[in-house]
Backbone as CSV, one residue per row, in Angstrom:
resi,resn,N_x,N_y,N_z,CA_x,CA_y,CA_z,C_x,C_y,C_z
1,UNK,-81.352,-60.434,-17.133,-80.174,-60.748,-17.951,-78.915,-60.273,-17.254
2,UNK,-77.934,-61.565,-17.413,-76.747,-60.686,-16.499,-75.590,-60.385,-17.531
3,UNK,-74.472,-60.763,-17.467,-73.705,-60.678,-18.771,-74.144,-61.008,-19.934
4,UNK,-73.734,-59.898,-20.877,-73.998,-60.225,-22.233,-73.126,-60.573,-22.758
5,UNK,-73.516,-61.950,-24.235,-73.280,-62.581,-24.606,-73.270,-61.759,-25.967
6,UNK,-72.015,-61.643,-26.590,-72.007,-60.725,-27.758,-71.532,-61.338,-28.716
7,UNK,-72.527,-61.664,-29.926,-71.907,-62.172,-31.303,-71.443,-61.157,-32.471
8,UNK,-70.036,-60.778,-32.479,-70.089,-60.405,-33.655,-70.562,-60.558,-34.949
9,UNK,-71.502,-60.608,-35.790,-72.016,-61.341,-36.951,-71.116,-60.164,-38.170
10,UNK,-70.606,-60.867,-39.605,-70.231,-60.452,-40.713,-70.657,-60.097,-41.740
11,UNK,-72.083,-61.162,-41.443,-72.982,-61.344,-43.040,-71.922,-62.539,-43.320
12,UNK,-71.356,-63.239,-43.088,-70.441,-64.369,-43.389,-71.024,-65.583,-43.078
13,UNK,-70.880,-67.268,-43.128,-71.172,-68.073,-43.136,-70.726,-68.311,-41.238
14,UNK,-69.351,-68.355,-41.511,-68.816,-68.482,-40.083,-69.249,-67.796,-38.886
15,UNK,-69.654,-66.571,-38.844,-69.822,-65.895,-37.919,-71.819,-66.365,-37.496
16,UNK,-72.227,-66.569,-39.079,-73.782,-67.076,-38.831,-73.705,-68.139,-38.062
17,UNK,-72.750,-69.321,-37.830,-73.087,-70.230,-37.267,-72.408,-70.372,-35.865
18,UNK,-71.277,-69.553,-35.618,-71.332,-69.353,-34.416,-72.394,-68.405,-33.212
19,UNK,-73.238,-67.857,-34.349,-74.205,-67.200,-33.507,-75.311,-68.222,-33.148
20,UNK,-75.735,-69.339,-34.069,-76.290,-70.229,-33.818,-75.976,-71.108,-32.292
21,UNK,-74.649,-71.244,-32.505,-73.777,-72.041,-31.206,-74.290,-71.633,-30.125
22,UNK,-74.093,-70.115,-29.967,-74.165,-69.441,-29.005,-75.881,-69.401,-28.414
23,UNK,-76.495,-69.152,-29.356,-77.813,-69.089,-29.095,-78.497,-70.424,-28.329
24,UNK,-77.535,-71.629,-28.688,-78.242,-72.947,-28.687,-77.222,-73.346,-27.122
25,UNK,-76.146,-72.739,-26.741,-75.528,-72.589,-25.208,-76.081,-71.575,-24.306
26,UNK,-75.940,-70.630,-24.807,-76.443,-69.477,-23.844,-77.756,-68.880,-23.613
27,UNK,-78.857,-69.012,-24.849,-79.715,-68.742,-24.722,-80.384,-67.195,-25.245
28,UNK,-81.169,-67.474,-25.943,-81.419,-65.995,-26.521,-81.645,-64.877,-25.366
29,UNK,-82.252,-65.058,-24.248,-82.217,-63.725,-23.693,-81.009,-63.293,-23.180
30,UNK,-79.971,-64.012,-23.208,-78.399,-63.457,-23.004,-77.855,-63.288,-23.872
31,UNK,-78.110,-63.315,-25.607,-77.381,-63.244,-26.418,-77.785,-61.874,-27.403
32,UNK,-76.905,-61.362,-27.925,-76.659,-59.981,-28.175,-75.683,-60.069,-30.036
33,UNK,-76.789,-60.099,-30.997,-75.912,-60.609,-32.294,-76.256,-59.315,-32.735
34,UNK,-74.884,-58.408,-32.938,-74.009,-57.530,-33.309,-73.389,-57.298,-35.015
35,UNK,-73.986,-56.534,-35.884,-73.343,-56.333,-36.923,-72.883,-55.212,-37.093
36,UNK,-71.495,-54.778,-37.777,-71.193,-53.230,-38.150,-70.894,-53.607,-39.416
37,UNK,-71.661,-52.797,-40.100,-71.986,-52.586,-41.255,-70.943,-51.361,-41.832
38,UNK,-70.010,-51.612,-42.912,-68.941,-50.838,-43.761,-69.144,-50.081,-44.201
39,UNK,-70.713,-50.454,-45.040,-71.611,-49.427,-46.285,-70.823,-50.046,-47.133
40,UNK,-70.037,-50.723,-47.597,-69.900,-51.090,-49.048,-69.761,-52.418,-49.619
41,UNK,-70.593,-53.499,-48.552,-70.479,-54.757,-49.270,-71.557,-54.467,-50.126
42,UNK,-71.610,-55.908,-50.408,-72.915,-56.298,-51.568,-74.221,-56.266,-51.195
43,UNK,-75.154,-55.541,-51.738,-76.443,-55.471,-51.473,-76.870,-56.689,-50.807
44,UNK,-76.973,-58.240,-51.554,-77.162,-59.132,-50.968,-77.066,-59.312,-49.534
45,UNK,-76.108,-58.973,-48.991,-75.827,-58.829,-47.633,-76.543,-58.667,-47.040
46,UNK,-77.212,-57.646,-47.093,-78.926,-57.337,-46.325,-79.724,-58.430,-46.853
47,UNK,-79.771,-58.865,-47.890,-80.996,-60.555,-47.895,-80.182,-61.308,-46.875
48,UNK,-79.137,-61.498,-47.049,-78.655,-62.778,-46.228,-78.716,-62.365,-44.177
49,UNK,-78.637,-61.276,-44.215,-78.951,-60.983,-42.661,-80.133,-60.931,-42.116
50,UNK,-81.422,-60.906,-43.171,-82.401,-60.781,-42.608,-82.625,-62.558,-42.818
51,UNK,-82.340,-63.058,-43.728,-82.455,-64.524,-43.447,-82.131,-65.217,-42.058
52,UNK,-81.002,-64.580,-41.796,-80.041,-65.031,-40.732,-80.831,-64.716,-39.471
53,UNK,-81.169,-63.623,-39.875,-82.626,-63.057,-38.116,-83.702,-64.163,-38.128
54,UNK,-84.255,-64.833,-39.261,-84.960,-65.826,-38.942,-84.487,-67.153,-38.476
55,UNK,-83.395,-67.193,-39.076,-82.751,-68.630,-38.483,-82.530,-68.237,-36.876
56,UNK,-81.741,-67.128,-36.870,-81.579,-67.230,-35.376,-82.804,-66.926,-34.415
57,UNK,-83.968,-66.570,-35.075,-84.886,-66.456,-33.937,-85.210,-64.707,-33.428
58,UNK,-84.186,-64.143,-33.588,-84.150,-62.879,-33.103,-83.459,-61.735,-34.020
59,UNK,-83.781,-60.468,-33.511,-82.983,-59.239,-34.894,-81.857,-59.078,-34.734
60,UNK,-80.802,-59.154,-35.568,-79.674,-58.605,-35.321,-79.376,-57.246,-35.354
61,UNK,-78.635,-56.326,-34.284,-78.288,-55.145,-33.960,-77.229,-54.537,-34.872
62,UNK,-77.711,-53.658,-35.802,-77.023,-52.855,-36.863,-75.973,-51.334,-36.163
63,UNK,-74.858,-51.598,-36.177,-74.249,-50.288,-35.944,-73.309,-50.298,-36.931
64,UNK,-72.819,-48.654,-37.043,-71.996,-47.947,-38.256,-71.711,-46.701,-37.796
65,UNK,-70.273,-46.996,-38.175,-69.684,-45.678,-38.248,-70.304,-43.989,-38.162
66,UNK,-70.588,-43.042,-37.181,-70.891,-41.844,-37.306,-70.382,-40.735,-37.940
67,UNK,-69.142,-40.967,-38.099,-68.109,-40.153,-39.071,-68.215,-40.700,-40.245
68,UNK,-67.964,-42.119,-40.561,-67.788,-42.161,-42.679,-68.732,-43.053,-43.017
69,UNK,-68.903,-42.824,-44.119,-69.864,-43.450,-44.819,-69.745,-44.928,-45.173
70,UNK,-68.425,-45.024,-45.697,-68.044,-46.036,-46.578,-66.377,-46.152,-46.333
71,UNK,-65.092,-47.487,-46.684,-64.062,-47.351,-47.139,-63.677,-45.909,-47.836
72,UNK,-64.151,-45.587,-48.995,-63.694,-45.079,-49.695,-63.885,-43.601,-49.014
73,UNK,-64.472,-43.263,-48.189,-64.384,-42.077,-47.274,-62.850,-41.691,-46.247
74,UNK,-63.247,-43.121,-45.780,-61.959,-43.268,-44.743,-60.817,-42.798,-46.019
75,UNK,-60.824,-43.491,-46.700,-59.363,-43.217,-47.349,-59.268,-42.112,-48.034
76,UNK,-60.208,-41.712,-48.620,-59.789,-39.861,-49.039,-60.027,-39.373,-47.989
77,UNK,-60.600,-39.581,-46.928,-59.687,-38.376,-45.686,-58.631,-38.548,-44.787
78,UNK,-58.456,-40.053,-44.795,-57.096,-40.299,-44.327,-56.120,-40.203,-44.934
79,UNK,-56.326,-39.862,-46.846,-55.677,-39.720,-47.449,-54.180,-41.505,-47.484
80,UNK,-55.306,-42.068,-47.056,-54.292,-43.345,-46.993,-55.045,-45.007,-47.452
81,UNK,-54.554,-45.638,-47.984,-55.240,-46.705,-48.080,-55.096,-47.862,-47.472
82,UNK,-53.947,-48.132,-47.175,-53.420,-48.965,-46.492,-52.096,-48.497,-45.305
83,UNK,-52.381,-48.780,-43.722,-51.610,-48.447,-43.260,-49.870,-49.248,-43.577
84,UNK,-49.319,-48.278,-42.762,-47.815,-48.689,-42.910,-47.490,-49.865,-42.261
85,UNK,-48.323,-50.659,-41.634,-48.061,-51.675,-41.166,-48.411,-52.460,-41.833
86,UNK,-49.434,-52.507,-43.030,-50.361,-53.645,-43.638,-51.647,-53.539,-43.299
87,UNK,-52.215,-52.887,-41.883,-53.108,-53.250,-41.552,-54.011,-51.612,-42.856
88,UNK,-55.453,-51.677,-42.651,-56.377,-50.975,-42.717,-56.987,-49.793,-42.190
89,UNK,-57.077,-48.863,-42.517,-57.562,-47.375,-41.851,-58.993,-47.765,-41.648
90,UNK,-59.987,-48.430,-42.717,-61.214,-48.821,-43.088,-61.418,-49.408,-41.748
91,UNK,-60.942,-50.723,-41.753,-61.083,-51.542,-40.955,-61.500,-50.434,-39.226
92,UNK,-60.600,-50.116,-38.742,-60.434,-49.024,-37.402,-61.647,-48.418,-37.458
93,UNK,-62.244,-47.325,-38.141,-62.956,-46.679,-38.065,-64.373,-47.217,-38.178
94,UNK,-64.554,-48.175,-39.057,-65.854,-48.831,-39.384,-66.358,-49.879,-38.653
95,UNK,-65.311,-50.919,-38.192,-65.160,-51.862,-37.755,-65.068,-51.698,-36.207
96,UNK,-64.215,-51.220,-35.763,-63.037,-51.438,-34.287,-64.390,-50.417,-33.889
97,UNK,-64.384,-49.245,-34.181,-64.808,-47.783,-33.158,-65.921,-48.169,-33.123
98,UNK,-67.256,-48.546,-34.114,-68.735,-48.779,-33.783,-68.403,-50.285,-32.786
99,UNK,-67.700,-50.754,-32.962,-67.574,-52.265,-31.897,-67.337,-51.369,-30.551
100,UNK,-66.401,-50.460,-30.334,-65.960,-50.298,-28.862,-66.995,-49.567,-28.611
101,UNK,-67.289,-48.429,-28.963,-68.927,-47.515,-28.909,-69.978,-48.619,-28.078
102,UNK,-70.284,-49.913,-28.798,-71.100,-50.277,-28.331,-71.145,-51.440,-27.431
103,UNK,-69.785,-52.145,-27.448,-69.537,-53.070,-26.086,-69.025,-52.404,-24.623
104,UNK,-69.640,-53.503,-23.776,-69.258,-53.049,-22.156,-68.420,-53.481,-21.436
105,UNK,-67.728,-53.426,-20.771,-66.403,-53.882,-20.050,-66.650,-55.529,-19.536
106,UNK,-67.601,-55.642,-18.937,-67.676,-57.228,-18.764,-68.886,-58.048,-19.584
107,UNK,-68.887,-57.907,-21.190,-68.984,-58.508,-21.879,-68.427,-59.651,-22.200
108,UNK,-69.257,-60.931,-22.535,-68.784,-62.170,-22.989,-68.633,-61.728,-24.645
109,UNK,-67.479,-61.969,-25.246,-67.776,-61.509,-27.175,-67.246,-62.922,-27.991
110,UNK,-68.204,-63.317,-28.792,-68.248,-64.147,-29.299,-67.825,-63.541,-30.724
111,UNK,-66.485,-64.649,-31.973,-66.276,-64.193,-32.923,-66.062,-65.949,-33.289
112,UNK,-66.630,-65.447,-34.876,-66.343,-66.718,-35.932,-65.011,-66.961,-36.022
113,UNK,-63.691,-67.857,-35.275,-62.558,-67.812,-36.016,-63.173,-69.021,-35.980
114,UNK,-62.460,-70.079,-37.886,-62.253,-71.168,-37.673,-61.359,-71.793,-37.514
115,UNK,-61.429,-73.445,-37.634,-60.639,-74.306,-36.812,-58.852,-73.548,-37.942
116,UNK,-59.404,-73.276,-39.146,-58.078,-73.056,-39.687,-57.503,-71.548,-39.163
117,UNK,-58.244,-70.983,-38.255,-57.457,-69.526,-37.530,-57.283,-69.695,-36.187
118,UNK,-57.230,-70.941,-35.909,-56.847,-70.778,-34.580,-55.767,-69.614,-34.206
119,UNK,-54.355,-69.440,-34.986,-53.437,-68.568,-34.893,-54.063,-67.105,-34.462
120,UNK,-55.318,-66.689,-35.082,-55.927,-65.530,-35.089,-56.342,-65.005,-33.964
121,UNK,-56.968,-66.513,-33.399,-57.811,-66.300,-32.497,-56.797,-66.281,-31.039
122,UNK,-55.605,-66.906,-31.469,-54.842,-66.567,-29.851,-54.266,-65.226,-30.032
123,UNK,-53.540,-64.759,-31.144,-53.625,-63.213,-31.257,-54.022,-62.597,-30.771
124,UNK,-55.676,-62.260,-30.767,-56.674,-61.899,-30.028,-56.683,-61.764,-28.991
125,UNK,-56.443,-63.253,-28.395,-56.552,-63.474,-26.937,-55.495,-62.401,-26.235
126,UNK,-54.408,-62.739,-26.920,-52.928,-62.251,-26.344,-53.238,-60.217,-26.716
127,UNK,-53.647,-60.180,-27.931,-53.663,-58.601,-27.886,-54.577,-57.711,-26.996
128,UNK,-55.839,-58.388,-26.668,-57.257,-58.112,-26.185,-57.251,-58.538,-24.527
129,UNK,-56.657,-58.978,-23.998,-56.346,-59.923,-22.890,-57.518,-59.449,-21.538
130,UNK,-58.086,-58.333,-22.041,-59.456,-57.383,-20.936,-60.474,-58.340,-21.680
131,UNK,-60.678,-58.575,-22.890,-61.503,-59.444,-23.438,-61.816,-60.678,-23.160
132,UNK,-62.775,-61.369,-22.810,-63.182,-62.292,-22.379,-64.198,-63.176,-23.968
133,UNK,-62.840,-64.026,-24.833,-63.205,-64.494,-26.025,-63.777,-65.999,-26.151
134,UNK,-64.999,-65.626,-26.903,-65.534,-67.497,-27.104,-65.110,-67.858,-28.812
135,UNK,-64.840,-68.781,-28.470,-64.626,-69.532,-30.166,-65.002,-70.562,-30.701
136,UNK,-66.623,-70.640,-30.379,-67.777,-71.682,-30.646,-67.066,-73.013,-31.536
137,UNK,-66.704,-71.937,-32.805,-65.904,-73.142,-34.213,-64.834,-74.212,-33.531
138,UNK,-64.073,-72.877,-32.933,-63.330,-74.091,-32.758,-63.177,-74.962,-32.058
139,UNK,-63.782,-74.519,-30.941,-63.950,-75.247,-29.488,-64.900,-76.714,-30.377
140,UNK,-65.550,-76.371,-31.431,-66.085,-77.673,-32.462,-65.939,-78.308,-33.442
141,UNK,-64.797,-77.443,-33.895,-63.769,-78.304,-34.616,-64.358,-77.674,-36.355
142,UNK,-64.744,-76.824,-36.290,-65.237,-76.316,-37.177,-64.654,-75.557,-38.494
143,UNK,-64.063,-76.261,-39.677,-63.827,-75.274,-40.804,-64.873,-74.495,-41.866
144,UNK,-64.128,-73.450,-42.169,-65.012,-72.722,-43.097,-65.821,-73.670,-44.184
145,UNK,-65.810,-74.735,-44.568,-66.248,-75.643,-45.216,-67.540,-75.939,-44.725
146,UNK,-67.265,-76.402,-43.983,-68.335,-76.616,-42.555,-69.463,-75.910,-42.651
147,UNK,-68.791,-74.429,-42.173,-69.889,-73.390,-41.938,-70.641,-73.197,-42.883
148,UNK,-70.237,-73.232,-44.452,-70.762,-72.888,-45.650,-71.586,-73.913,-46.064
149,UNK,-71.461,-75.285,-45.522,-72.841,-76.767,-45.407,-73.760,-76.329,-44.318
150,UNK,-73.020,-75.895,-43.706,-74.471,-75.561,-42.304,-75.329,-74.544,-42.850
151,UNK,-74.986,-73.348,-43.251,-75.397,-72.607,-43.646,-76.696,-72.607,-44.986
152,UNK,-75.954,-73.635,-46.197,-77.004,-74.124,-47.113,-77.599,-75.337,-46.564
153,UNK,-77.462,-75.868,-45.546,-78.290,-76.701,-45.181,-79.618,-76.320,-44.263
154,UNK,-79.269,-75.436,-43.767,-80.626,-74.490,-42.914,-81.353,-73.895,-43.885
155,UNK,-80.651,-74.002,-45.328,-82.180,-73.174,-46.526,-81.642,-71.861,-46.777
156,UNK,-80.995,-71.661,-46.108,-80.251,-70.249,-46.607,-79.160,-70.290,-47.883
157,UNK,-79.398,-69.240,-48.871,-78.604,-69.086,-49.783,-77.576,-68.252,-49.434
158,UNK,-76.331,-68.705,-49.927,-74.981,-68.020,-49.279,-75.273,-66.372,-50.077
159,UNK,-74.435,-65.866,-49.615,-74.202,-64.399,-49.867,-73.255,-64.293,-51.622
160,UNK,-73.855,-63.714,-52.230,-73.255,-63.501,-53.961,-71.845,-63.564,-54.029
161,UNK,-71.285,-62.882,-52.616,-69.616,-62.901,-53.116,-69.171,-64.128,-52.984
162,UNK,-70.237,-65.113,-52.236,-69.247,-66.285,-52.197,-69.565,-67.137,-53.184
163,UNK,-71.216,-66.853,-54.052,-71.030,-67.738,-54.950,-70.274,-67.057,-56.499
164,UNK,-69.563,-66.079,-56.758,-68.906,-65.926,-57.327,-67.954,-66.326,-57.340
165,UNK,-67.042,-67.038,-56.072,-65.726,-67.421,-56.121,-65.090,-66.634,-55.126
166,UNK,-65.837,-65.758,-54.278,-64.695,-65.261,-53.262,-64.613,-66.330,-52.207
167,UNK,-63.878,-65.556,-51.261,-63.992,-66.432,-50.141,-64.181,-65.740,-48.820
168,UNK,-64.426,-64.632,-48.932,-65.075,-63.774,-48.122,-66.420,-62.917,-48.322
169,UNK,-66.973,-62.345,-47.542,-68.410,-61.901,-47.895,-67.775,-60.412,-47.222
170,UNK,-67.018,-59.693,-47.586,-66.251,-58.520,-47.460,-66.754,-57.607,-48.271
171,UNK,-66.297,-56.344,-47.921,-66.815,-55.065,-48.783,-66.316,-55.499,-50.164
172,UNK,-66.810,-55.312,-50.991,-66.725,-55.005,-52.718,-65.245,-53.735,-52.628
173,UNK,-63.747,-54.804,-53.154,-63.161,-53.817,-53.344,-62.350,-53.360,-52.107
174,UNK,-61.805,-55.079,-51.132,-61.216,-54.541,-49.811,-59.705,-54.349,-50.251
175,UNK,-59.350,-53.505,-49.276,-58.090,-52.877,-49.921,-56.964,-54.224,-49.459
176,UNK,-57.355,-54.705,-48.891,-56.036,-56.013,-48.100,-56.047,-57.389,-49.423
177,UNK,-56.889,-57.261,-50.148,-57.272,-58.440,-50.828,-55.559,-58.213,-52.424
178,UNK,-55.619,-59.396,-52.503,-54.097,-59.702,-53.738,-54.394,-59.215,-54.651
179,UNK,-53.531,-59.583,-55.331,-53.709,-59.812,-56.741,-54.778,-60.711,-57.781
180,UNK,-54.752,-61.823,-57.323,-55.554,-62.701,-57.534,-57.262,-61.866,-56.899
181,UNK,-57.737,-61.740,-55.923,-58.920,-61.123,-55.667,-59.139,-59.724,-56.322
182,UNK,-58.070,-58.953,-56.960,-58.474,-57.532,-57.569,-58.470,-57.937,-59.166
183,UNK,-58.252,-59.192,-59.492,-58.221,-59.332,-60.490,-60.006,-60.070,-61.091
184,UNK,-60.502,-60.843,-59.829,-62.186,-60.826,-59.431,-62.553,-59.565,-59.300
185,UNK,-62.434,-58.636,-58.823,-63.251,-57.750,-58.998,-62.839,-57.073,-60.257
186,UNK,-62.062,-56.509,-60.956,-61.878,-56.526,-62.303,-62.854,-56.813,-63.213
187,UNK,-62.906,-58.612,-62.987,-64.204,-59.172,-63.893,-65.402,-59.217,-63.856
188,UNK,-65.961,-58.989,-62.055,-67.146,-58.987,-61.941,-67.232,-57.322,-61.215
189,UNK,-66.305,-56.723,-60.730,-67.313,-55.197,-60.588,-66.470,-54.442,-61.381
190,UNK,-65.953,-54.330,-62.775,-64.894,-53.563,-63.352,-64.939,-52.053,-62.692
191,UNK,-65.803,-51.155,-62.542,-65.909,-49.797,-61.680,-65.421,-49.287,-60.361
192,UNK,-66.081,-50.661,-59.640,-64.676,-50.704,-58.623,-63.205,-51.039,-58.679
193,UNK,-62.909,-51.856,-59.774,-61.283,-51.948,-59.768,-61.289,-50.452,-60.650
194,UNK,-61.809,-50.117,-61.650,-61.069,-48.481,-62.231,-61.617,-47.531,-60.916
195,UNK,-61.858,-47.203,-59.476,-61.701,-46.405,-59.042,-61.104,-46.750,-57.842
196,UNK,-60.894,-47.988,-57.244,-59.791,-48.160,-57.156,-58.210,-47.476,-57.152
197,UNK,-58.103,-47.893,-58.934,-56.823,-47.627,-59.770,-57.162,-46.044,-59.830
198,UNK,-57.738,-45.172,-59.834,-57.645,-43.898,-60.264,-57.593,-43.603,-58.775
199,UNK,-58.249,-43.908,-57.668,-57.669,-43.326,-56.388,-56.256,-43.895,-56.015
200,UNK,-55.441,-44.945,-56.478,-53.954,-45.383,-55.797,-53.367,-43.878,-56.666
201,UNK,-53.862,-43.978,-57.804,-52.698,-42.626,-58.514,-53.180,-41.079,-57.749
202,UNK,-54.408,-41.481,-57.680,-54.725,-39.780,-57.080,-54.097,-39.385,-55.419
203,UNK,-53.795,-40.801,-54.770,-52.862,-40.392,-53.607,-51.385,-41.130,-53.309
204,UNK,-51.133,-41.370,-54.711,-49.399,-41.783,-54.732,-49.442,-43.343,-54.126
205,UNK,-50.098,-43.622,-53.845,-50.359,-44.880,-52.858,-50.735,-46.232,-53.506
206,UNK,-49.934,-47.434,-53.745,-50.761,-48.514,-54.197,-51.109,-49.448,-52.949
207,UNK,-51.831,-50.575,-53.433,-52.016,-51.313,-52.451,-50.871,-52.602,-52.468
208,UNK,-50.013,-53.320,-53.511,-49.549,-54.072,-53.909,-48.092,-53.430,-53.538
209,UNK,-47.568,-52.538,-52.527,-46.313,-51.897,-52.797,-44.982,-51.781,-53.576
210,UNK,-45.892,-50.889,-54.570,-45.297,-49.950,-55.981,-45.821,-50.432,-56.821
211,UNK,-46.605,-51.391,-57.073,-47.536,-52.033,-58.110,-48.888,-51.931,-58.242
212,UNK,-49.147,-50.662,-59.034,-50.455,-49.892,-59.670,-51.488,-50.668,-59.659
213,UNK,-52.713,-51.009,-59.179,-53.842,-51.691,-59.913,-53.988,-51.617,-61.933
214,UNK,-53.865,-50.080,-62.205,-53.581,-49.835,-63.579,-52.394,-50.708,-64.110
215,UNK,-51.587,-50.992,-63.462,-50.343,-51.883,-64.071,-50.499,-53.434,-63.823
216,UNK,-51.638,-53.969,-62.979,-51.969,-55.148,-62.740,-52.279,-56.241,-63.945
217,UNK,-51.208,-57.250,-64.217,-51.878,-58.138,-65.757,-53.103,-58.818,-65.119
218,UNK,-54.506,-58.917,-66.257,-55.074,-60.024,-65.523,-54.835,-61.007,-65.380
219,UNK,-53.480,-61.364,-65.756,-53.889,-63.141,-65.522,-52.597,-63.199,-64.129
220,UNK,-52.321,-62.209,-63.446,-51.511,-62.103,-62.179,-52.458,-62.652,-60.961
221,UNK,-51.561,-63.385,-60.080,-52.500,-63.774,-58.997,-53.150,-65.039,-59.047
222,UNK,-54.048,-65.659,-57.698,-54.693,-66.867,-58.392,-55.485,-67.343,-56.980
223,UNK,-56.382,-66.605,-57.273,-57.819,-66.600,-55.753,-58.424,-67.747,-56.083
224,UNK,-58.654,-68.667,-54.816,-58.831,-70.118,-55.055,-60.690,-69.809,-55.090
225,UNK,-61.517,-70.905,-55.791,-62.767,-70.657,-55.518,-63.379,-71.113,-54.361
226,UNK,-64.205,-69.985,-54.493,-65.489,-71.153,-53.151,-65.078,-72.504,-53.190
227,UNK,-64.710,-72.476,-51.572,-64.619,-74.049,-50.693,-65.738,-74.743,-51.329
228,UNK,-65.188,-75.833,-51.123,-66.232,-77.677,-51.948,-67.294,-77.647,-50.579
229,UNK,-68.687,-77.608,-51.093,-69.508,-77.332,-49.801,-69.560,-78.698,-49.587
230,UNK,-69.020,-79.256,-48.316,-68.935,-80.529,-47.965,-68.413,-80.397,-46.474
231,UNK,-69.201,-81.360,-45.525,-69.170,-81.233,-44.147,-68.431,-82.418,-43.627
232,UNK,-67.585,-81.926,-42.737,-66.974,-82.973,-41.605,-67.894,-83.681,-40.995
233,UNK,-67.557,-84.198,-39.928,-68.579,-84.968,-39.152,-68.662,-83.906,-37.866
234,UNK,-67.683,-82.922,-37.660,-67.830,-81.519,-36.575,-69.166,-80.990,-37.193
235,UNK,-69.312,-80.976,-38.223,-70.538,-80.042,-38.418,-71.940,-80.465,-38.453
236,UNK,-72.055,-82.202,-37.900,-72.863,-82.388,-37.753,-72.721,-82.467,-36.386
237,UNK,-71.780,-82.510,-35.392,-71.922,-82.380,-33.838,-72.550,-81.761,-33.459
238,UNK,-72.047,-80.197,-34.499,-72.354,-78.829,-33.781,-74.062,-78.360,-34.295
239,UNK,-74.783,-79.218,-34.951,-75.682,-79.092,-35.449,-76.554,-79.416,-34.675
240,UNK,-76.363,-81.316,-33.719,-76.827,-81.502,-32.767,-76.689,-80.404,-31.835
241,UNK,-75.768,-80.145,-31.208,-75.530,-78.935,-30.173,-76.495,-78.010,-30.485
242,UNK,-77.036,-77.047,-31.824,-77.707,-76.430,-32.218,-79.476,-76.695,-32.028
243,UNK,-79.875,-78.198,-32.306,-81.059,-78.669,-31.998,-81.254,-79.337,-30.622
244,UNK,-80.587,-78.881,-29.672,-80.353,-79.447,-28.320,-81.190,-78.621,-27.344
């Protein structure tokens, strides 16, 4: 094996099927499917990844954080919930540090953006520029729509947060998410929005800047539901590409 071929995987629809891509170009003994695990999505998550090890043929590689447990660690010891920029403390520590820990300097890294992030994905390019980035989706024209037909079309059942109406398969309770998404978890995990709301007051800090989760109306906000599972004709290209 010479360079590795590194899939970030999410437990997400998108990232499942660019690992597919990859597997069906590069070949499983060069390919390297990568999860870091938060500790606080949805149980489901683990059904849907071990599904995902059968579709793809091979196990996916579990890493996590050595310092925190969970979000809610990071932020009572960072004592912060959201950085001053917008971005996430969570994110860095859980996410970024078990990723750099375990990639190598001339790694190929493969990530789910779709065709609707292209913006994201040159970001990337431009912030990461030592990085050497593949973008299976889009290079196939691929929207999240897409991914979420490919996905129930291989027999796999999507992950709970998405058939509730999210639109991410994210930790339960991410601190970047609106109004409209804290107002879903509200209805379906009420415990996480009241601790939440009792940690913004216990460190002066909201996430909505100056607007309490406790002061949140429910009917504020307006999180669109789960995408119409319905496929382009990209997602049957990339399907061929997949059985190729």
């Amino acid at each position: 094996m010479g360079r590795r071929v590194i899939v970030w995987f999410s437990c997400g629809a998108a990232s499942a099927v660019a690992a597919k891509l990859a597997l069906a170009k590069y070949g499983a003994e060069n390919v390297v499917i990568a999860y870091t695990d938060p500790g606080a999505e949805h149980a489901d998550s683990e059904r849907f990844l071990r599904d995902c090890e059968v579709w793809f043929g091979q196990p996916v590689v579990r890493l996590a954080s050595t310092e925190y447990r969970d979000p809610w660690e990071v932020w009572e010891k960072r004592k912060m919930i959201v950085l001053h920029h917008g971005g996430a403390p969570c994110t860095g520590e859980l996410k970024r540090v078990p990723r750099f820990e375990f990639q190598r300097p001339d790694d190929i890294q493969v990530f789910g953006y779709t065709v609707e992030e292209r913006k994201r994905a040159a970001n990337f390019r431009e912030n990461n520029f030592e990085i050497e980035l593949l973008t299976p989706l889009i290079d196939a024209g691929l929207t999240k729509a897409d991914c979420l037909a490919m996905v129930e079309r291989a027999g796999i059942e999507l992950p709970v947060m998405y058939r509730l109406g999210f639109r991410n398969n994210n930790c339960i309770g991410c601190c970047k998410g609106g109004m409209g998404y804290w107002n879903m978890i509200r209805k379906h995990f009420p415990p996480v929005f009241d601790r939440m709301a009792a940690l913004e007051r216990k460190l002066g800090m909201s996430i909505f800047n100056g607007l309490y989760l406790d002061e949140l109306s429910p009917d504020r906000g307006d999180i669109r539901t789960e995408p119409d599972i319905e496929c382009s004709i990209m997602c049957h290209i990339a399907e061929h590409d997949i059985a190729a």
